[in-house]
Backbone bond lengths (Angstrom), bond angles and torsions (degrees), N, CA, C in turn:
res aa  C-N    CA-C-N  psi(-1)  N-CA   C-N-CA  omega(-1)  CA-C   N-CA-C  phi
1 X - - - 1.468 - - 1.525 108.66 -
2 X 1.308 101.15 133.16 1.653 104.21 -177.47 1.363 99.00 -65.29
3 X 1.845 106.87 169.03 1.695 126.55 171.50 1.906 106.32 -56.27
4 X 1.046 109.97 -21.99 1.676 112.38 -162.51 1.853 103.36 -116.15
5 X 1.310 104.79 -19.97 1.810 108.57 -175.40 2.120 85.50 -66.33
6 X 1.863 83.55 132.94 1.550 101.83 152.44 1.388 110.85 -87.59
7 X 1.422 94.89 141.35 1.489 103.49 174.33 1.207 112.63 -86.99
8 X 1.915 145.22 116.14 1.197 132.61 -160.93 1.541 113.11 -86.79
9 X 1.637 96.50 -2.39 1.734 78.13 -173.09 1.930 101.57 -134.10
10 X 1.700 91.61 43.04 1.677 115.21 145.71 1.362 126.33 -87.64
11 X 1.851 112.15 124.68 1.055 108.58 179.33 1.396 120.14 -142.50
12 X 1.512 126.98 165.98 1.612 121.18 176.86 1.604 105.47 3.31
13 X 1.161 81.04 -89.60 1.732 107.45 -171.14 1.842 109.03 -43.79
14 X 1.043 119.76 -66.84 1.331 128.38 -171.41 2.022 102.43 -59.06
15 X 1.029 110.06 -39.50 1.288 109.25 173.72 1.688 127.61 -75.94
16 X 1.220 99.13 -35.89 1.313 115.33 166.36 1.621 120.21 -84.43
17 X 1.352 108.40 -14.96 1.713 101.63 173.62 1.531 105.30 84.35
18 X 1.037 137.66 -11.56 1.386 152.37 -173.92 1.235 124.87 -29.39
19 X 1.525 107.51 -39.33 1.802 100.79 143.77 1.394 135.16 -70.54
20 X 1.105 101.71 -54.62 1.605 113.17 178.01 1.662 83.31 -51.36
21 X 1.049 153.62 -73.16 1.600 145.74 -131.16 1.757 97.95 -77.23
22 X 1.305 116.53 -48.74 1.238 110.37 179.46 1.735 122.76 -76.04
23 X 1.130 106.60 -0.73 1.815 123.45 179.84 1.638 116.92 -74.60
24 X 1.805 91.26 -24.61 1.768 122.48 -167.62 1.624 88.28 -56.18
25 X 1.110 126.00 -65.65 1.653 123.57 -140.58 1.278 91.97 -67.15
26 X 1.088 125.73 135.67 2.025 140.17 155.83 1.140 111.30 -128.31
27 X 0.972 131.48 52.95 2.054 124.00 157.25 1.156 90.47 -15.59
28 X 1.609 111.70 152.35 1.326 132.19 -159.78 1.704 101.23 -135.40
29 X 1.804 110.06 -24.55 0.910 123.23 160.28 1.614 139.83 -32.77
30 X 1.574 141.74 133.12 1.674 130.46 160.59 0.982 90.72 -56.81
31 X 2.122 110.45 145.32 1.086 123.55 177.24 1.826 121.31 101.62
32 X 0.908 132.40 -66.94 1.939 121.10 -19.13 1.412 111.22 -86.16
33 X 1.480 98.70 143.25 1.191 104.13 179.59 1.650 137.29 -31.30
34 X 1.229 128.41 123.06 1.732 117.01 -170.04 1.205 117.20 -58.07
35 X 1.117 135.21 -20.05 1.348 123.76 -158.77 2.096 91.78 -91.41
36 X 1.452 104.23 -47.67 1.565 95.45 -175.69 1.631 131.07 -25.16
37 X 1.654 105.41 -44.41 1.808 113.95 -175.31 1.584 89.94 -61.10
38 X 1.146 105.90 -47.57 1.830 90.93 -176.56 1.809 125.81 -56.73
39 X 1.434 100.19 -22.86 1.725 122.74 -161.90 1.645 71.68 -66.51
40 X 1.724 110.80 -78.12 1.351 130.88 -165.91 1.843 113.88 -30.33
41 X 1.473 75.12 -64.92 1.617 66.00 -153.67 1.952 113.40 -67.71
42 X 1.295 112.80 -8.66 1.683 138.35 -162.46 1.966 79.96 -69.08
43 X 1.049 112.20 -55.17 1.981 142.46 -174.17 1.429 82.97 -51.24
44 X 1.187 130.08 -104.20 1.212 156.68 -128.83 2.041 99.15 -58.41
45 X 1.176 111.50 -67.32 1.511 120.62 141.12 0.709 116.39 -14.42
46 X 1.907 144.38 -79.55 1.347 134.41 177.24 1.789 117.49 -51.00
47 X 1.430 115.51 -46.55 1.283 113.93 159.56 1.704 132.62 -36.75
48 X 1.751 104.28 -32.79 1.561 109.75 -175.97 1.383 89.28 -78.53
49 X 1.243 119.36 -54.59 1.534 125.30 -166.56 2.040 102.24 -60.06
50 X 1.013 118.91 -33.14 1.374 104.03 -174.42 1.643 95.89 -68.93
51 X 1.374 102.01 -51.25 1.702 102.73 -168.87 1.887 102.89 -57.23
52 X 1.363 112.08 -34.48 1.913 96.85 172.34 1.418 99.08 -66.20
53 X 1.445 140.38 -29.53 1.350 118.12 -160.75 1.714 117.23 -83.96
54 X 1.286 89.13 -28.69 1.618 107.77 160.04 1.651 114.60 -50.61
55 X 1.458 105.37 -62.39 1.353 93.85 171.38 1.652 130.11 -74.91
56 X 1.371 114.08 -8.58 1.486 111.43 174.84 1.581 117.39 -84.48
57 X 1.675 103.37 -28.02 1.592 111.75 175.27 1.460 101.57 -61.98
58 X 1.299 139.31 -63.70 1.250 148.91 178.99 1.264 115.51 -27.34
59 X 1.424 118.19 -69.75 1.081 137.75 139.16 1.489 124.77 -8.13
60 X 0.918 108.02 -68.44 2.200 117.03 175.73 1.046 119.84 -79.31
61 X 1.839 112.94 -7.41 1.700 121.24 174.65 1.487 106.60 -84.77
62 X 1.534 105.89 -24.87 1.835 106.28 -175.52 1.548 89.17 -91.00
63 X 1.234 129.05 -57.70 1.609 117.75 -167.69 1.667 112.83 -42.38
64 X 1.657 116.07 -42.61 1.564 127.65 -173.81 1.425 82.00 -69.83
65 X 1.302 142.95 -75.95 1.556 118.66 -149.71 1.148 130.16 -102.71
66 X 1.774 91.06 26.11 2.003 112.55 149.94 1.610 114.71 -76.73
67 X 1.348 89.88 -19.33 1.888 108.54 -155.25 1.218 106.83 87.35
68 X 0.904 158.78 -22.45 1.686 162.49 -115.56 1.706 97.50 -94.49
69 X 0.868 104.24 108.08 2.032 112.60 -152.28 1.479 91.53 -78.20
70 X 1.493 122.29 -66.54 1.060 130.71 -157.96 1.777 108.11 -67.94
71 X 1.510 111.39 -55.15 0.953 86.06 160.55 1.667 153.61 -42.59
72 X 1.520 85.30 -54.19 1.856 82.04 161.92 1.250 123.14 -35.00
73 X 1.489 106.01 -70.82 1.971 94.99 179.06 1.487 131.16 -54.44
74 X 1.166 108.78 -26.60 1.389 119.36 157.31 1.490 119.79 -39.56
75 X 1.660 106.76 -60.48 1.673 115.52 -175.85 1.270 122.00 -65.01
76 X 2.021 105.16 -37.98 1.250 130.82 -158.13 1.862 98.79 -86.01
77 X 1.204 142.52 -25.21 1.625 158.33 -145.47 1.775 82.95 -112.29
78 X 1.655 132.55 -67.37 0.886 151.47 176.82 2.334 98.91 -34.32
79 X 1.263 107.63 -61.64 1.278 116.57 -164.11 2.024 98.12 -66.23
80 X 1.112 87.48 -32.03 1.663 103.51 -163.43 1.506 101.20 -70.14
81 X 1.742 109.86 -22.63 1.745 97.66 173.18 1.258 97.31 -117.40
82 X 1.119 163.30 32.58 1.196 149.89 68.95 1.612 113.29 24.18
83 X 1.310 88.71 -82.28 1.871 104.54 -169.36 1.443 101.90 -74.11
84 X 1.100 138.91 -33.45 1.459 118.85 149.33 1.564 124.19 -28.95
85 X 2.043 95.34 -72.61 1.953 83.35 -174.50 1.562 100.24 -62.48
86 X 1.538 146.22 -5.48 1.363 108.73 -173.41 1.934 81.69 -78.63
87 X 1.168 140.62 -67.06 1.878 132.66 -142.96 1.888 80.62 -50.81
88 X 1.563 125.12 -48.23 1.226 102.98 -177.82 1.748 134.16 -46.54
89 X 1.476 95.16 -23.18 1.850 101.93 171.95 0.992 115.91 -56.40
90 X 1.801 121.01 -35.03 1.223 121.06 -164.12 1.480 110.15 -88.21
91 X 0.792 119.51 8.73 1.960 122.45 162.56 1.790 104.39 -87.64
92 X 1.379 120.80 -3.84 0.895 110.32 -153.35 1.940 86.28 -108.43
93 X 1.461 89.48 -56.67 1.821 80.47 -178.45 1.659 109.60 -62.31
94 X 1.160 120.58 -41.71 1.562 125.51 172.57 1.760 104.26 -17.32
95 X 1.606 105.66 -44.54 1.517 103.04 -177.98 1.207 123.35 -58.80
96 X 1.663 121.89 1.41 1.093 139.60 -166.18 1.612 110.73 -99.72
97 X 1.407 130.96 126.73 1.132 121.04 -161.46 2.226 95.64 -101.33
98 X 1.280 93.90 156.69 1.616 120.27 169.84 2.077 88.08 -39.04
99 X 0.966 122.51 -70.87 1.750 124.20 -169.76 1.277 96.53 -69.07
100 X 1.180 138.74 -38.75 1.934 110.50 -167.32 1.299 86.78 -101.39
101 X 1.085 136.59 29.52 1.797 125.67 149.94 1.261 100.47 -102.32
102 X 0.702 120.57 -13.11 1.713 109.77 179.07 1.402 99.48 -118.62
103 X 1.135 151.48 30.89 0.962 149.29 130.87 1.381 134.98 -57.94
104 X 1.403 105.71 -14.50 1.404 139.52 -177.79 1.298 124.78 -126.30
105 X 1.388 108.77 -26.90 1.528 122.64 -160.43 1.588 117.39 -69.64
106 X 1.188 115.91 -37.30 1.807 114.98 165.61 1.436 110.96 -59.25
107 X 1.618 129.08 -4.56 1.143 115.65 -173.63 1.848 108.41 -103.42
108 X 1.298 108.96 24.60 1.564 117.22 -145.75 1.766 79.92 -122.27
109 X 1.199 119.51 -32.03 1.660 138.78 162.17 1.742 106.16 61.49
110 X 1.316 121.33 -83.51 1.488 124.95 -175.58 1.272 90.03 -111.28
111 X 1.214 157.03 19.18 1.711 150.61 -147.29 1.693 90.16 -108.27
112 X 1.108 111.78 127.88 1.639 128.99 173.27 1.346 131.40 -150.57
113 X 2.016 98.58 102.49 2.040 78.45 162.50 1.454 141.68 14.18
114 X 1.458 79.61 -83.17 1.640 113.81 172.69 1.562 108.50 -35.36
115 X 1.078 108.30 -18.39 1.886 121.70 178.97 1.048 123.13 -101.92
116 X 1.939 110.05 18.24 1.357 109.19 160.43 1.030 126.51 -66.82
117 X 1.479 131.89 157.10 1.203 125.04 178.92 1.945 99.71 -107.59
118 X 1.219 87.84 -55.55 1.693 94.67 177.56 1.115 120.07 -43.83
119 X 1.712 108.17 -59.16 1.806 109.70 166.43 1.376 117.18 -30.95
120 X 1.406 115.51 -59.53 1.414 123.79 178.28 1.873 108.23 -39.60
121 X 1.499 103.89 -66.87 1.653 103.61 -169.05 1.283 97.59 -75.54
122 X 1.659 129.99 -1.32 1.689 89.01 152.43 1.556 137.75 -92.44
123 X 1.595 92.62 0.98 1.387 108.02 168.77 1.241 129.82 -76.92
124 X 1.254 126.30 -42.34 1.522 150.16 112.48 1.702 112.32 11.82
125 X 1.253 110.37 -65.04 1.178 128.74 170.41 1.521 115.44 -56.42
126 X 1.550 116.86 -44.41 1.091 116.70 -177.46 1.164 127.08 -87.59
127 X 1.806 109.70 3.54 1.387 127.46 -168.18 1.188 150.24 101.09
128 X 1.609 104.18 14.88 1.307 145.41 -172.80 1.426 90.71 -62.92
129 X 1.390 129.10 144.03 1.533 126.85 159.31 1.464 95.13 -147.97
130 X 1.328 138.89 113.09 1.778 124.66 138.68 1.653 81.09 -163.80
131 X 1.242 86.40 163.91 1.809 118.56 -170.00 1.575 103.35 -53.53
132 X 1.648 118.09 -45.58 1.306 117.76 -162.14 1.147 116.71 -91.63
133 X 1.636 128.02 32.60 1.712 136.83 163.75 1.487 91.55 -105.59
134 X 1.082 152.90 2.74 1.276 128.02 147.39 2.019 133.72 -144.11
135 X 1.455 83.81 19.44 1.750 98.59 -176.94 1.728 97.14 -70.15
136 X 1.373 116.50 -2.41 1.605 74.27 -179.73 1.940 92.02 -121.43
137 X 1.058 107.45 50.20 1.808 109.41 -148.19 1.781 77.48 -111.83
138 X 1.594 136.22 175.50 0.900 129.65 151.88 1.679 120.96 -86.45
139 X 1.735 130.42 160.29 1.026 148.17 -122.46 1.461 94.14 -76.95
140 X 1.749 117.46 -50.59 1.480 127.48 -177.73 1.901 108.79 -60.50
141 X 1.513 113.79 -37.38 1.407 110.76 166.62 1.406 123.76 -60.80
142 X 1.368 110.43 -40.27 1.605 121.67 -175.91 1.433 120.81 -73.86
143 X 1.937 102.60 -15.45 1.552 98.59 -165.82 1.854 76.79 -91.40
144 X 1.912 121.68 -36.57 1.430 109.92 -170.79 1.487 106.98 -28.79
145 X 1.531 102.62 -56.76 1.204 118.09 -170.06 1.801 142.94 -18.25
146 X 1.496 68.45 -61.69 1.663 113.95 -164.38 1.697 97.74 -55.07
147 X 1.555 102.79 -38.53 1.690 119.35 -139.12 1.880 80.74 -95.04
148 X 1.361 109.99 -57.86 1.984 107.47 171.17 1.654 95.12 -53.90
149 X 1.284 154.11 -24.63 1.777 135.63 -166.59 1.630 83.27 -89.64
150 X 1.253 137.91 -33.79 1.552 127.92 -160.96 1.463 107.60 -80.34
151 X 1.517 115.58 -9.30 1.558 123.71 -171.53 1.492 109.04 -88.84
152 X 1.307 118.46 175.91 1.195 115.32 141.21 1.551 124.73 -79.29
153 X 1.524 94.63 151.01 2.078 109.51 -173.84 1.790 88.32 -69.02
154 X 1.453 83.69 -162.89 1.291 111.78 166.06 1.735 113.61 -78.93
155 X 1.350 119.13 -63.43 0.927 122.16 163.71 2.224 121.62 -36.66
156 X 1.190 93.52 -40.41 1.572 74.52 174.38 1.801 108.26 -100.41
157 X 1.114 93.15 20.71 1.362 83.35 164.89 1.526 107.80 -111.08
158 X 1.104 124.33 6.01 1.575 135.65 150.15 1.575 117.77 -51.71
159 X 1.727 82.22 -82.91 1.766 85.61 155.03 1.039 127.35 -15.34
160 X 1.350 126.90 -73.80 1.783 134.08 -158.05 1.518 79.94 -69.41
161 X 1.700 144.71 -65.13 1.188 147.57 -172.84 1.445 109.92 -16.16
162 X 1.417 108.87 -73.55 1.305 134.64 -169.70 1.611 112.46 -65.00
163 X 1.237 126.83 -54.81 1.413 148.07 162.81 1.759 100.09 -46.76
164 X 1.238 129.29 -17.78 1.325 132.29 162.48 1.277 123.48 -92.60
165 X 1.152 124.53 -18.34 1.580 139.43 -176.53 1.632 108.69 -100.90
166 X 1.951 107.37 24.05 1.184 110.27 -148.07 1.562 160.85 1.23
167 X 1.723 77.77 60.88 1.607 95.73 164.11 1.690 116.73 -78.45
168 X 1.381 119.23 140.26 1.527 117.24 169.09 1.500 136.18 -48.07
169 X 1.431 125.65 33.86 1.309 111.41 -157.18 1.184 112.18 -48.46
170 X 1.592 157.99 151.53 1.381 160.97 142.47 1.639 106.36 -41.61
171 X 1.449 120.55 101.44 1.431 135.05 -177.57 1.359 99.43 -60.33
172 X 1.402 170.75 14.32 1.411 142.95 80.90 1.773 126.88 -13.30
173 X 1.175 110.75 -52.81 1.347 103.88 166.84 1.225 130.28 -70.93
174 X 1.233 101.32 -31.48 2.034 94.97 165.57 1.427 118.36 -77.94
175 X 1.179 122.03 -26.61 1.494 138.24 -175.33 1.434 98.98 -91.10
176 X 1.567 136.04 22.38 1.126 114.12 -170.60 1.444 113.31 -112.77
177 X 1.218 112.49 145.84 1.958 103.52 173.14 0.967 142.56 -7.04
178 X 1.290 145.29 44.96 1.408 158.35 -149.33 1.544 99.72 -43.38
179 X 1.169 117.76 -17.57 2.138 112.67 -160.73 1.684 89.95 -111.10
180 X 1.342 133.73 2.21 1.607 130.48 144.04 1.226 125.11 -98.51
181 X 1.381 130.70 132.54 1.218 139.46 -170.23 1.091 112.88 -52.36
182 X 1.514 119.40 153.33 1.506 106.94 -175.50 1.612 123.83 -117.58
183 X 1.056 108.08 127.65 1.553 123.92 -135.47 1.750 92.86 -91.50
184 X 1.259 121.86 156.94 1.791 128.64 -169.52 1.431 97.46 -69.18
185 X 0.980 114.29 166.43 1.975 118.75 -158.62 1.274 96.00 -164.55
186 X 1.773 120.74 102.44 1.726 115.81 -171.12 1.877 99.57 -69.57
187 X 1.604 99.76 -24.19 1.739 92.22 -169.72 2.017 109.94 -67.13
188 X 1.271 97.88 -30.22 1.409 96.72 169.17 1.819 121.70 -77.36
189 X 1.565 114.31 -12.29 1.525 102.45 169.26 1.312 98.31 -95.78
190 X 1.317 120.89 2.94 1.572 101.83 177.34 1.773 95.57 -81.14
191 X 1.023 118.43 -59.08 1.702 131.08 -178.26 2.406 93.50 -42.91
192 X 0.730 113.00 -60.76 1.570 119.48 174.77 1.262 111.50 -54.64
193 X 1.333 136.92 -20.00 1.372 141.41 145.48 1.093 132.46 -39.93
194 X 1.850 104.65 -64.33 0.722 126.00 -157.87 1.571 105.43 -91.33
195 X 1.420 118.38 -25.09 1.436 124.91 144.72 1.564 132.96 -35.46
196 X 1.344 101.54 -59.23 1.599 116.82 166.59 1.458 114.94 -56.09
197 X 1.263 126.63 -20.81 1.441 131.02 -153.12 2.111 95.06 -118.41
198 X 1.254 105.89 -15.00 1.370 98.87 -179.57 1.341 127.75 -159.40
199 X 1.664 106.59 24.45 1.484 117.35 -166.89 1.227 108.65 -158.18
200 X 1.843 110.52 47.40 1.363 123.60 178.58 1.738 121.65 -24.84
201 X 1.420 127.19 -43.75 1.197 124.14 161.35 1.573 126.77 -34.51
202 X 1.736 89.04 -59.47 1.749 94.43 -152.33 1.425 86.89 -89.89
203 X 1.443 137.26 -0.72 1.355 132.45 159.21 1.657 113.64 -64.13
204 X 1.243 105.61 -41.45 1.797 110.64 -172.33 1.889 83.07 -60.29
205 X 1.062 136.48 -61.41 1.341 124.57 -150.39 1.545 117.23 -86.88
206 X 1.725 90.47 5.99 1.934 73.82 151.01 1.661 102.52 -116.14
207 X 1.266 91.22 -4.64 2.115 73.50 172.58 1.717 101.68 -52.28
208 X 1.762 95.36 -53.77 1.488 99.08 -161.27 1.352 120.19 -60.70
209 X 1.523 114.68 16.07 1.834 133.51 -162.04 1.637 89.91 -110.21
210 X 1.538 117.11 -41.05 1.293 131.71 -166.87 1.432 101.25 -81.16
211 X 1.181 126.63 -21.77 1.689 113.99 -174.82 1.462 97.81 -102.19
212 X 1.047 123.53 -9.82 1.389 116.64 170.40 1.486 112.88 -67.64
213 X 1.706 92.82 -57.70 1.259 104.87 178.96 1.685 116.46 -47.85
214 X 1.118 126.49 -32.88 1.615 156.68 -162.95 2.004 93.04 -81.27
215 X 1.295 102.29 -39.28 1.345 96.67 -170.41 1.305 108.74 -92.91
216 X 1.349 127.25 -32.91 1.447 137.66 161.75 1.396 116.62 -29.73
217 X 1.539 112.20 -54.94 1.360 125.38 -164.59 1.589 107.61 -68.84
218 X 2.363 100.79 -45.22 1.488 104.45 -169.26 1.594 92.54 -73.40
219 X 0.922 160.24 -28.43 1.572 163.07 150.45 1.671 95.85 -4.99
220 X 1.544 102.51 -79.68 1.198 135.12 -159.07 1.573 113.16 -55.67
221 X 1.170 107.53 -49.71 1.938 140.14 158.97 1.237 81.17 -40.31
222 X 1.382 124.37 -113.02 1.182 155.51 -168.02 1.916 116.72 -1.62
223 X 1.079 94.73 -71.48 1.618 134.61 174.52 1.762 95.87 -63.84
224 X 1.607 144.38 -77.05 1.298 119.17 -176.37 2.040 110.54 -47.54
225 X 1.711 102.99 -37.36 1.879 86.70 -165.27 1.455 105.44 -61.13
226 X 1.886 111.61 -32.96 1.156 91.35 175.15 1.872 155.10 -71.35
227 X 1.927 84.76 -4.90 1.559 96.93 175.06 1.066 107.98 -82.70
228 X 1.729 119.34 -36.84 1.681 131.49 171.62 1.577 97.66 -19.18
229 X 1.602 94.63 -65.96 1.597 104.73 -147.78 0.978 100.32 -87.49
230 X 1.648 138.34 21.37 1.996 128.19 164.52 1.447 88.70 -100.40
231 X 1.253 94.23 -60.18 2.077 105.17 -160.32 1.750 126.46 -84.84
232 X 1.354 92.91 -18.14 1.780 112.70 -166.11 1.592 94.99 55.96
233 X 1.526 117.73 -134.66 1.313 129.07 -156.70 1.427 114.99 -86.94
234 X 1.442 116.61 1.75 1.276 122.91 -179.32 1.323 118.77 -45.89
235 X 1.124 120.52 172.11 1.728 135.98 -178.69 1.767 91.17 -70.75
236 X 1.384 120.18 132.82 1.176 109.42 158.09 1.569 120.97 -73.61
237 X 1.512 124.83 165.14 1.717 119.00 -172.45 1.366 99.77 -77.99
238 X 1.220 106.78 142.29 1.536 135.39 177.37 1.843 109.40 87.41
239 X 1.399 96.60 29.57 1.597 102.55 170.96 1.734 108.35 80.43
240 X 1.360 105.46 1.79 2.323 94.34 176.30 1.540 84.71 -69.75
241 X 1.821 69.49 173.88 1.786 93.39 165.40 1.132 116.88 -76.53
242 X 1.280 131.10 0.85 1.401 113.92 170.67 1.444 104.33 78.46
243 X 1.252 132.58 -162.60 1.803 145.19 -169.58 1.385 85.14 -67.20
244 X 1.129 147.14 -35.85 1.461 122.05 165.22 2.022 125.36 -39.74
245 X 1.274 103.46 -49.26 0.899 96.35 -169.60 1.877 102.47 -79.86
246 X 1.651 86.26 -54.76 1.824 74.88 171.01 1.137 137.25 -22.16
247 X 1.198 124.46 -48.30 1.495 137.48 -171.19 0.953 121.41 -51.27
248 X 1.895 97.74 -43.38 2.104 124.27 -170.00 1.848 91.07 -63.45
249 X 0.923 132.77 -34.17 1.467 110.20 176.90 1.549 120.74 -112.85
250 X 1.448 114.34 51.63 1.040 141.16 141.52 1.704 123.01 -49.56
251 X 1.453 126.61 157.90 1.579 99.40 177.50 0.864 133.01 13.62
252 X 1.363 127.95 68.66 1.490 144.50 179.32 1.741 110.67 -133.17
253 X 1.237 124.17 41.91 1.440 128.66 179.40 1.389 108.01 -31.06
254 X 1.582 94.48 145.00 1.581 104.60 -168.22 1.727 109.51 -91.75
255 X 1.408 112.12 -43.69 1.248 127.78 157.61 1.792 122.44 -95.27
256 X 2.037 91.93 73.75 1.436 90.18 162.65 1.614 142.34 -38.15
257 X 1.339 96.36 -25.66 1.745 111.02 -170.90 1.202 105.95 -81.20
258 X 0.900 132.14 -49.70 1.991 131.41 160.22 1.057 114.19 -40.78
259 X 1.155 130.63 -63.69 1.756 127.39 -174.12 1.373 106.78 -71.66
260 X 1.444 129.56 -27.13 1.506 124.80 170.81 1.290 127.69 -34.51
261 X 1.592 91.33 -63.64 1.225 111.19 -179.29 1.552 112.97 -78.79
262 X 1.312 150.29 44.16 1.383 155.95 160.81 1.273 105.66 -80.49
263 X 1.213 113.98 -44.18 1.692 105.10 -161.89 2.053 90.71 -96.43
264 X 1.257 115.88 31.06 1.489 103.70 166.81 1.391 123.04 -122.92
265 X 1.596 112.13 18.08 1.398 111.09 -143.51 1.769 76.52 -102.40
């Protein structure tokens, strides 16, 4: 079949996968318990959405170091409601009480969040670098991994952005180790200043870097009150700490260099 031939006997269903997609859910639960299809499918959702965010970050890393202005905000505004409907999921399990989560919950056994893989490479993506986001991941996830820590983030693909719209970036920072985290740099909020103050464009596209960042965190907010409020201090499943650990990456901005510079404007 040619690139342009319609196929006449494509439909809703056949295009969308619509069986195979609805076949996915198996409560594992007696009964099975009601609240689980909600556990499932609430899960499964964030997974589609990590895998679109994967592809929209990707996406806004080639548009930033085309220069391609408009696009960026396009990709970058696009990612930013994304992460809305995911904090919007969490009104949804919230409907879920402390007892009908555990009504199910020993049957979930070693199963953990914490066992995303995608979550991971979109963090990765955003510039995440240390050993312990994927040592306990399997070997084919960890090498994905390895190969997104050897790239440039999002954030340095700003850089190259900005450094094209001839701003000065300092050629150490673009040339720098992509697989170590990248640490706050006053010579780059001076250059981000001076961006904000005279390059209305490439200013809109780090706001739109900052609401991501902004949405990351309310994600993050969002998502520990709601384990608070199923499990309280319990062990999370598959042995984490549970809202303990959640918490530890609380206020942890992804793009230090944006928020630096707030109190200089």
């Amino acid at each position: 079949m040619s690139e342009n031939q319609v196929d006449p006997a494509l439909t809703y269903t056949s295009y969308l996968a619509i069986d195979e997609l609805l076949s996915l859910q198996r409560p594992l639960s007696d009964g099975p318990e009601h609240d689980e299809m909600l556990f499932i499918v609430i899960h499964q959702s964030y997974e589609l959405w990590f895998k679109q965010l994967i592809h929209e970050f990707l996406a806004a890393q080639a548009a930033l170091e085309a220069g391609e202005t408009h696009r960026s905000l396009a990709l970058l505004g696009r990612i930013r409601t994304i992460m809305k409907v995911c904090v919007a999921q969490i009104d949804i399990l919230e409907t879920m009480t402390p007892l009908q989560f555990n009504s199910f919950r020993s049957y979930l056994s070693s199963s953990s969040g914490f066992q995303s893989a995608q979550f991971r490479k979109v963090e990765a993506i955003l510039g995440r670098r240390d050993s312990a986001m994927a040592g306990h991941l399997p070997a084919n996830v960890q090498s994905d991994i390895l190969l997104i820590t050897s790239r440039n983030s999002v954030w340095d693909s700003l850089l190259v952005y900005i450094s094209k719209r001839g701003h000065v970036i300092p050629a150490d920072v673009l040339a720098r180790d992509k697989s170590v985290a990248y640490v706050a740099n006053p010579v780059v909020q001076d250059v981000l200043l001076d961006v904000h103050r005279n390059d209305p464009e490439s200013a809109g596209v780090c706001e739109r870097l900052l609401d991501i960042d902004e949405g990351l965190q309310e994600w993050r907010y969002r998502h520990v009150k709601m384990v608070e409020r199923t499990i309280g201090a319990k062990m999370g499943s598959g042995g984490s700490a549970g809202v303990k650990y959640l918490a530890s990456t609380l206020f942890n901005p992804v793009f230090v260099d944006l928020w630096e510079i707030r109190s200089r404007f």
